[in-house]
Residue frames relative to the residue before (quaternion, step in Angstrom):
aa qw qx qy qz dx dy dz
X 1.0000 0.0000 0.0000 0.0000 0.00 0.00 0.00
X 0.6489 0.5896 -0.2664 0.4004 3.81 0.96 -1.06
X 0.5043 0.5787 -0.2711 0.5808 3.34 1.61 -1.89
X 0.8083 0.4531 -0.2645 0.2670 3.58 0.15 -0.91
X 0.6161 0.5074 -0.2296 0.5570 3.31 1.55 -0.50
X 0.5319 0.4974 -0.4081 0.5505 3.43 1.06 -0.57
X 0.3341 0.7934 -0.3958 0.3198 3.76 1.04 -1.09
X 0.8394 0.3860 0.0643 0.3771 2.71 -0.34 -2.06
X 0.4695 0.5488 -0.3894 0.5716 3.73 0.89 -0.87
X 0.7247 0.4689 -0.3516 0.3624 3.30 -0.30 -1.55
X 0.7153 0.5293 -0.1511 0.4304 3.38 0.38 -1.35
X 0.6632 0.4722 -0.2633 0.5176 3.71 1.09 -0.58
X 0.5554 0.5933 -0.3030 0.4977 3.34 1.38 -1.15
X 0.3288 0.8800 -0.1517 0.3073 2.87 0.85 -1.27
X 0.7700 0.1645 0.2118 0.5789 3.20 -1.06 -2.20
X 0.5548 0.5864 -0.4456 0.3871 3.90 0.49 -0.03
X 0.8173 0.2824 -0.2564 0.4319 3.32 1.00 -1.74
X 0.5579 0.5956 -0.4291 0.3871 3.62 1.19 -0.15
X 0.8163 0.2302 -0.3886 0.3601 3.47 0.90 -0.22
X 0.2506 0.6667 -0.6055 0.3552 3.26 1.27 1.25
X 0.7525 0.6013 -0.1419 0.2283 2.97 0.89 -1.60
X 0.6507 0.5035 -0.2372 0.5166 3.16 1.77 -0.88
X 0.4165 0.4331 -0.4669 0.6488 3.81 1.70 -0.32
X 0.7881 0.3401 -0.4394 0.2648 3.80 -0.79 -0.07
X 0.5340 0.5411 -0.3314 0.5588 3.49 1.38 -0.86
X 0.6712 0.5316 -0.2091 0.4724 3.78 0.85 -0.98
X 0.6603 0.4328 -0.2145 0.5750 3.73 1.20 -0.29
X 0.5047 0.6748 -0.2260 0.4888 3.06 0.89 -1.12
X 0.6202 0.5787 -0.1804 0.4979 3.52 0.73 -2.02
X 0.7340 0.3110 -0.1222 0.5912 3.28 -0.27 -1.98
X 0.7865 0.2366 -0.5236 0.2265 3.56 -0.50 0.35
X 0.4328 0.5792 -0.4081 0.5574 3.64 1.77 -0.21
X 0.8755 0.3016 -0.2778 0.2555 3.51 0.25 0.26
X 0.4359 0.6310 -0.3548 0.5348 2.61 2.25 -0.16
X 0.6190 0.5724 -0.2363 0.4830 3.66 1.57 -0.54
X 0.7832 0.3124 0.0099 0.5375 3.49 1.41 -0.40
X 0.4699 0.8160 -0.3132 0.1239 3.06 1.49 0.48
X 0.2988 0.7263 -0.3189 0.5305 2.99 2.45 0.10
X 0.6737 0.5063 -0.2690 0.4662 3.40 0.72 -0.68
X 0.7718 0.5109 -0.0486 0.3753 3.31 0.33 -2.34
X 0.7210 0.4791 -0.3898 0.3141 3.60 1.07 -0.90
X 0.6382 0.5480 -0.3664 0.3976 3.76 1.18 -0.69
X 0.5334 0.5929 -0.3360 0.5010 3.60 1.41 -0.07
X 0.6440 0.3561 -0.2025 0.6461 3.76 0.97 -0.75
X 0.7379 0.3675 -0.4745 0.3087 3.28 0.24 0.17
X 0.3423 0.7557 -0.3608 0.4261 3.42 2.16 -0.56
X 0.7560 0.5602 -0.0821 0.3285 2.87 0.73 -2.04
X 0.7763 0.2794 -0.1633 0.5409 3.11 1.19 -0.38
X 0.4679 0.5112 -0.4977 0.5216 3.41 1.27 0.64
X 0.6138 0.5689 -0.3867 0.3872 3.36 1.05 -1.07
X 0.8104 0.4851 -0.1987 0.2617 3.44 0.78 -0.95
X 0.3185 0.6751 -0.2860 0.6008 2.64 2.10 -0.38
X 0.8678 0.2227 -0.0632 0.4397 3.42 -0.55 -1.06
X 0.5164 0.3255 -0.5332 0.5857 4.09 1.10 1.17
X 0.5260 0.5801 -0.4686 0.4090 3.27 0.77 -0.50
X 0.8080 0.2954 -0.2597 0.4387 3.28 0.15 -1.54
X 0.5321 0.6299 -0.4193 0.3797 3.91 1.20 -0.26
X 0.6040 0.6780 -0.1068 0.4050 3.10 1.18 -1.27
X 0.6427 0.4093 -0.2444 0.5997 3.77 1.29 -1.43
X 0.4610 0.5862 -0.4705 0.4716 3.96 0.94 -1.33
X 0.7834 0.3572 -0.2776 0.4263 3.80 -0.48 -1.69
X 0.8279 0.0531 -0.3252 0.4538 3.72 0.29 0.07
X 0.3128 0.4448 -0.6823 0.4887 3.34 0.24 1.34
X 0.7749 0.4609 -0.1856 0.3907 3.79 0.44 -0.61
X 0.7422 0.3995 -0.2323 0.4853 2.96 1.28 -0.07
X 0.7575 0.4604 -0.1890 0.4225 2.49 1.75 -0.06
X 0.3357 0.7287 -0.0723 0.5926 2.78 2.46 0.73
X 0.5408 0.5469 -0.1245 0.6269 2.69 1.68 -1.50
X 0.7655 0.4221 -0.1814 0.4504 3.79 0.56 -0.98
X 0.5038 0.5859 -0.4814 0.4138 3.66 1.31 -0.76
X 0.5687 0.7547 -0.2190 0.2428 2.90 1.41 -2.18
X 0.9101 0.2899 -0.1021 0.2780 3.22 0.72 -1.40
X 0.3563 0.6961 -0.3417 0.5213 2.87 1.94 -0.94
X 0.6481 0.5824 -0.2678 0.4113 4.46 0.64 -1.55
X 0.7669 0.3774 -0.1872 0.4842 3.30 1.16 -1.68
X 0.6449 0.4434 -0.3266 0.5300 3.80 1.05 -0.11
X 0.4846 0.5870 -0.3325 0.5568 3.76 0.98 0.04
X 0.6324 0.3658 -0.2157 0.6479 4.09 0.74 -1.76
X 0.8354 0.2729 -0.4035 0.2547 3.72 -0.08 -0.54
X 0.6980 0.5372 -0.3238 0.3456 3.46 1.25 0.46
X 0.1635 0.8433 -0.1763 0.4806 2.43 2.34 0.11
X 0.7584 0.4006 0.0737 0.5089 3.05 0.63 -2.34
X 0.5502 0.4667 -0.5401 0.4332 3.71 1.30 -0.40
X 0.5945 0.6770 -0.3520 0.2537 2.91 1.00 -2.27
X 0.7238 0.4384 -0.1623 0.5075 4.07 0.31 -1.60
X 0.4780 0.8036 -0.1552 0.3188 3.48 1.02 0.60
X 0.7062 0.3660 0.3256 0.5112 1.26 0.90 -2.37
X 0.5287 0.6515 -0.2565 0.4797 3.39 1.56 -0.54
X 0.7445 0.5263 -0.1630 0.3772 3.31 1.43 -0.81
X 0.4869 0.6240 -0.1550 0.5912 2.79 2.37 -0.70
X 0.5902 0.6372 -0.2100 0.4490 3.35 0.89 -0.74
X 0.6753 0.5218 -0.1534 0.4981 3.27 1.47 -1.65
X 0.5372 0.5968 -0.3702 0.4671 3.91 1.42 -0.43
X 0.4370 -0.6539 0.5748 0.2259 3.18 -1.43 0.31
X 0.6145 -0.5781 0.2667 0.4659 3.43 -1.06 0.56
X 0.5404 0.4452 -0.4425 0.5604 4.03 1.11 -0.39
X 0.5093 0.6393 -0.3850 0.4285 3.93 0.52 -0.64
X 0.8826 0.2797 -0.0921 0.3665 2.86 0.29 -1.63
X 0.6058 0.4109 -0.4924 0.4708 3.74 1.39 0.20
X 0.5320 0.6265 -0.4571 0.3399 3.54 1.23 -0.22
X 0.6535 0.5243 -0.2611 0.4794 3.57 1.14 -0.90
X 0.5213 0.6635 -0.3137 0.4355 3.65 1.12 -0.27
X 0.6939 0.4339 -0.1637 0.5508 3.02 1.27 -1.29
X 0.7159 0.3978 -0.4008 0.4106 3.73 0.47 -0.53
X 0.4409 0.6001 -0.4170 0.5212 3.84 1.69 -0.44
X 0.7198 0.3242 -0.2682 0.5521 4.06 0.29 -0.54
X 0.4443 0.4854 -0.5479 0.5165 4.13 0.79 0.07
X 0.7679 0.4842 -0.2005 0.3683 3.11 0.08 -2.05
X 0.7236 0.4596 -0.2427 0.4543 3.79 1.14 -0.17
X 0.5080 -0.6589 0.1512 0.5338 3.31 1.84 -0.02
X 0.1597 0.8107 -0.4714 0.3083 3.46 0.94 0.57
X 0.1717 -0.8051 0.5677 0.0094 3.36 -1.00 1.35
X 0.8703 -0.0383 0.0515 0.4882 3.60 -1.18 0.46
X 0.1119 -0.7873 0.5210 -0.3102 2.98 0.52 2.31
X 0.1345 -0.7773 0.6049 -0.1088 3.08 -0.93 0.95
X 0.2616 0.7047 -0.6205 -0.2232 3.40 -0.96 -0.02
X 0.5639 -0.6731 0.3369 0.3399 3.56 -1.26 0.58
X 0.4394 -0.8100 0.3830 0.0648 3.71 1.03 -0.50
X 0.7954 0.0298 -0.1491 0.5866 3.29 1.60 -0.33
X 0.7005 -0.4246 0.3706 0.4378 3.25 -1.72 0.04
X 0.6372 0.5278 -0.3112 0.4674 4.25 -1.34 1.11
X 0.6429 0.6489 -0.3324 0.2348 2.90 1.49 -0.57
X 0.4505 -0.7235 0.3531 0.3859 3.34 1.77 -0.34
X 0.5752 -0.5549 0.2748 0.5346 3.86 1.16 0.75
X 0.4400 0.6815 -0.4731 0.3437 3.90 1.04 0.77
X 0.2238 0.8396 -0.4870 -0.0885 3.39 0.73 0.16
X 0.7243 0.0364 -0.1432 0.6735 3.88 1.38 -0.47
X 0.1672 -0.7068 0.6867 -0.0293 2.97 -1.46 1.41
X 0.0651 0.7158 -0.6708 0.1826 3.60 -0.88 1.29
X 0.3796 -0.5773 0.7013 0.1757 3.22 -1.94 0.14
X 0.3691 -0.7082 0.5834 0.1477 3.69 -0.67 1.48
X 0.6040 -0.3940 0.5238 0.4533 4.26 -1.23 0.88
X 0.6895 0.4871 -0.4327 0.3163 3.74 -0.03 0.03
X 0.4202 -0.7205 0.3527 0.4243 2.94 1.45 -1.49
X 0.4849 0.5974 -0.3886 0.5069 3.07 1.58 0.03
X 0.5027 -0.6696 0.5401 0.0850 3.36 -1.69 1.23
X 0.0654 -0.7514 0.6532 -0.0670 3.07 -0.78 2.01
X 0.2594 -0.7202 0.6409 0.0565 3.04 -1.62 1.16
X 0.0054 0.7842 -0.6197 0.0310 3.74 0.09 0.49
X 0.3819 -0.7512 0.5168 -0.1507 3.08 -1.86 1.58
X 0.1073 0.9339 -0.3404 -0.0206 3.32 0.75 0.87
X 0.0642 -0.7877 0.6108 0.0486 3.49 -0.60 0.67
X 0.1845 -0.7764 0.5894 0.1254 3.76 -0.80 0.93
X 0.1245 0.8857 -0.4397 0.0819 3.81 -0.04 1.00
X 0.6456 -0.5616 0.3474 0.3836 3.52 -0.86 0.24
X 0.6112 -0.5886 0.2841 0.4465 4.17 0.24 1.28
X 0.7709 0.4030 -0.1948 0.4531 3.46 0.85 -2.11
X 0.4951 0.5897 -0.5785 0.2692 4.46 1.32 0.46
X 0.2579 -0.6617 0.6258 0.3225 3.30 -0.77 -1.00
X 0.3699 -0.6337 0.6034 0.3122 3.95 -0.78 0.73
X 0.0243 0.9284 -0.3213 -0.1852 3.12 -1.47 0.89
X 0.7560 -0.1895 0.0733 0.6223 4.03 -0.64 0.07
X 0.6001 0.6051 -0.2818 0.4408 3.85 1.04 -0.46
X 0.7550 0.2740 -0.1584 0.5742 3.13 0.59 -1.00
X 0.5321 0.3648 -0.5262 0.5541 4.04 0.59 -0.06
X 0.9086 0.2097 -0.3556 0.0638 3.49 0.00 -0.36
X 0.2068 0.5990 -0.5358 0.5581 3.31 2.06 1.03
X 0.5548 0.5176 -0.3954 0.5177 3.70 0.30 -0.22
X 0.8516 0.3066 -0.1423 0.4007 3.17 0.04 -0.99
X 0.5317 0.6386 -0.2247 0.5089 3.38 1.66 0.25
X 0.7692 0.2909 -0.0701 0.5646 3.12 1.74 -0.89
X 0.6834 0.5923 -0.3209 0.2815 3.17 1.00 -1.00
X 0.6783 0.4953 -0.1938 0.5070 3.72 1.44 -0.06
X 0.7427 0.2696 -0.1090 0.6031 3.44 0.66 -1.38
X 0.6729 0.2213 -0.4461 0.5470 4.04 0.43 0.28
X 0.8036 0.2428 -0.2896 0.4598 4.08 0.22 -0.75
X 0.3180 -0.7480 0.5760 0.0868 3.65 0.52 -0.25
X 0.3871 -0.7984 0.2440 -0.3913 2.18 1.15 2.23
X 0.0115 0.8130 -0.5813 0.0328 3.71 0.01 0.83
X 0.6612 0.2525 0.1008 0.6993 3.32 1.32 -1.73
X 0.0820 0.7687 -0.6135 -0.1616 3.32 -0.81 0.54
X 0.1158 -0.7894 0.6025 0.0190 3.82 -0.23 0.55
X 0.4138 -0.5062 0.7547 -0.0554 3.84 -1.57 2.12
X 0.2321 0.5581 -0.7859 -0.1304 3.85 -0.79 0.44
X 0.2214 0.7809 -0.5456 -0.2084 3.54 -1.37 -0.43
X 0.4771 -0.7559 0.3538 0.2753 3.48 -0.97 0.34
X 0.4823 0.5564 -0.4626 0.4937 3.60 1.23 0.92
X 0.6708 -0.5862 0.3072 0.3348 3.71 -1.03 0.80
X 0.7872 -0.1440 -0.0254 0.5991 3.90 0.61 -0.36
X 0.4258 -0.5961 0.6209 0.2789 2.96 -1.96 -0.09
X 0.6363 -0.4806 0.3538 0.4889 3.68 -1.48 0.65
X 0.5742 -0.4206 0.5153 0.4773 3.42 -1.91 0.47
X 0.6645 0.4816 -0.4603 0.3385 3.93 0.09 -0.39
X 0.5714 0.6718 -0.2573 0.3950 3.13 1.22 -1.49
X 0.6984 0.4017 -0.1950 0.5593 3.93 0.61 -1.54
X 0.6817 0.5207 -0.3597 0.3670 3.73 0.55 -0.66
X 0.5954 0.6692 -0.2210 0.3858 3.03 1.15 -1.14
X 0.5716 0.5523 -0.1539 0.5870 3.22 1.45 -1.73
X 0.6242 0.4143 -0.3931 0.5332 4.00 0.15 -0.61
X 0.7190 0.4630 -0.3888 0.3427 3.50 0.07 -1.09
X 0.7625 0.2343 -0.1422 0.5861 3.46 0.56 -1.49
X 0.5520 -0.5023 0.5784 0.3294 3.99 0.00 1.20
X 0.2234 0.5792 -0.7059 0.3411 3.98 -0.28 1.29
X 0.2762 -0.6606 0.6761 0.1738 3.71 -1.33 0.24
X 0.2679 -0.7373 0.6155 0.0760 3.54 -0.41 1.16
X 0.0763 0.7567 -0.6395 0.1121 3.89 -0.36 0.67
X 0.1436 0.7730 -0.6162 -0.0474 3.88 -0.13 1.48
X 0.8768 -0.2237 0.0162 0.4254 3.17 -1.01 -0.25
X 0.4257 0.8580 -0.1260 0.2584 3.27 1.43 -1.36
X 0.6916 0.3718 0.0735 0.6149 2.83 1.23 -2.65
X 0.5681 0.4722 -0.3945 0.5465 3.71 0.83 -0.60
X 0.7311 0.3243 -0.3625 0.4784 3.65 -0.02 -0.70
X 0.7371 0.2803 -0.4787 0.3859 3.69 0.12 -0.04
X 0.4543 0.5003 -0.6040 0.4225 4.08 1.42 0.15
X 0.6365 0.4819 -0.4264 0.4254 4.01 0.29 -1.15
X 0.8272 0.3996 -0.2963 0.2611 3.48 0.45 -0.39
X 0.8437 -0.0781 0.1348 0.5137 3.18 1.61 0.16
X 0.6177 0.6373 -0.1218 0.4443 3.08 0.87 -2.03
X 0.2161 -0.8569 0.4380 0.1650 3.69 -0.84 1.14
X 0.5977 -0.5484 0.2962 0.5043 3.52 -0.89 0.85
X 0.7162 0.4564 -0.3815 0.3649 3.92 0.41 -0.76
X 0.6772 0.3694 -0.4250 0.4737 3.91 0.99 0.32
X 0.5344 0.6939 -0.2470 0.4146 3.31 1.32 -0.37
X 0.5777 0.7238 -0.0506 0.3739 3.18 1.72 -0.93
X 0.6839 0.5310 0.0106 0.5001 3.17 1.77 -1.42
X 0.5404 0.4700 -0.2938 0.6330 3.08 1.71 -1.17
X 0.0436 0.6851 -0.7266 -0.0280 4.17 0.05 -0.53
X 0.9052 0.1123 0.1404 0.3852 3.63 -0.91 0.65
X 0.7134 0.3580 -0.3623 0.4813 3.70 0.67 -0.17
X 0.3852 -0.7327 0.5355 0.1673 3.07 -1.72 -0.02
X 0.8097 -0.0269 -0.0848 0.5801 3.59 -0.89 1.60
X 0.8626 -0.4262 0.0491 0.2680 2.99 1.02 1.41
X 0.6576 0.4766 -0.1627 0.5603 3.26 1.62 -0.85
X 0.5200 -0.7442 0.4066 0.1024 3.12 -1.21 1.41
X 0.4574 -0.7779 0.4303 -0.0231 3.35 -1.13 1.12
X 0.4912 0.7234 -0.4852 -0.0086 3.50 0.40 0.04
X 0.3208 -0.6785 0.6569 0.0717 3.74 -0.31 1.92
X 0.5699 -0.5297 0.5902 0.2154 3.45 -2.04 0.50
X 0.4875 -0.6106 0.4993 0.3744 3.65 -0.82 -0.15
């Protein structure tokens, strides 16, 4: 108990002589500059332009960056917008419609001796073409409601056929629902499939060419995806 009181003393004693010390260093201060203030004031005033003027440099750069982001966040919002109303028209196709329109999207991309098959047997070929490279694309087309999802079943009857019966160079999933199961997309990564959900379809109907479209497999706005099975 005694050790402890002494403790404390010490410790008071202490914090006493430091804040003598900091009043003398502080005096000390203010009178070296009250002695020099011809000197000292055009320096504090630098000093306080400088700070002024990062401050206000400082508020500029995030006003602008944060502009920059309103900017983009607006321009990624309008361009899904623009899939979505696109897409509405795509929606309006029937499922023969809608593998028939697949196929003129890969002409219009440079696709050679297109084909689609049109009936039931076909083994998940529904459009068979030859990409400006020359490589042989098979392309799967399911026309679904946006809010399904394609699943681990059907990628892997796909993936059962889309090589060892069509010989398959490219295989290409389009569909018109928003994603595909985490098994489903994994599955696709593993066995080199091209996941195309709705997302990627609206930006092919809108423009977007099948060879950049290709790379993204399965992600979204561009960023890559690689889910587990």
């Amino acid at each position: 108990m005694a050790a402890r009181r002494r403790r404390r003393r010490l410790k008071k004693k202490t914090r006493r002589q430091l804040q003598g010390w900091g009043a003398v260093v502080a005096l000390a201060a203010m009178v070296w500059v009250a002695g020099r203030w011809s000197v000292v004031w055009p320096l504090l005033v630098a000093l306080l332009a400088a700070a002024v003027v990062g401050g206000a440099g400082w508020a500029l750069l995030r006003a602008h960056r944060r502009a920059v982001g309103q900017d983009r966040a607006w321009r990624a919002m309008e361009e899904a917008r623009a899939r979505e109303l696109s897409m509405a028209e795509v929606d309006a196709l029937s499922w023969q419609e809608f593998e028939t329109y697949v196929a003129e999207l890969c002409r219009r991309d440079g696709c050679t001796k297109v084909i689609v098959s049109g009936k039931s047997g076909d083994l998940g070929a529904d459009v068979v073409g030859y990409l400006a490279d020359g490589r042989k694309l098979v392309v799967q087309v399911k026309k679904y409601a946006p809010h399904r999802s394609v699943s681990s079943q059907e990628m892997q009857r796909f993936v059962g056929t889309a090589r060892l019966e069509h010989g398959a160079d490219v295989a290409l999933f389009v569909t018109t629902c928003r994603s595909f199961t985490k098994a489903a997309l994994g599955l696709a990564l593993r066995q080199d499939i091209v996941a195309l959900h709705r997302d990627l379809l609206g930006s092919w109907v809108k423009g977007a060419h099948l060879e950049t479209l290709i790379p993204l497999n399965g992600s979204g706005g561009g960023t890559k995806r690689r889910p587990s099975a």
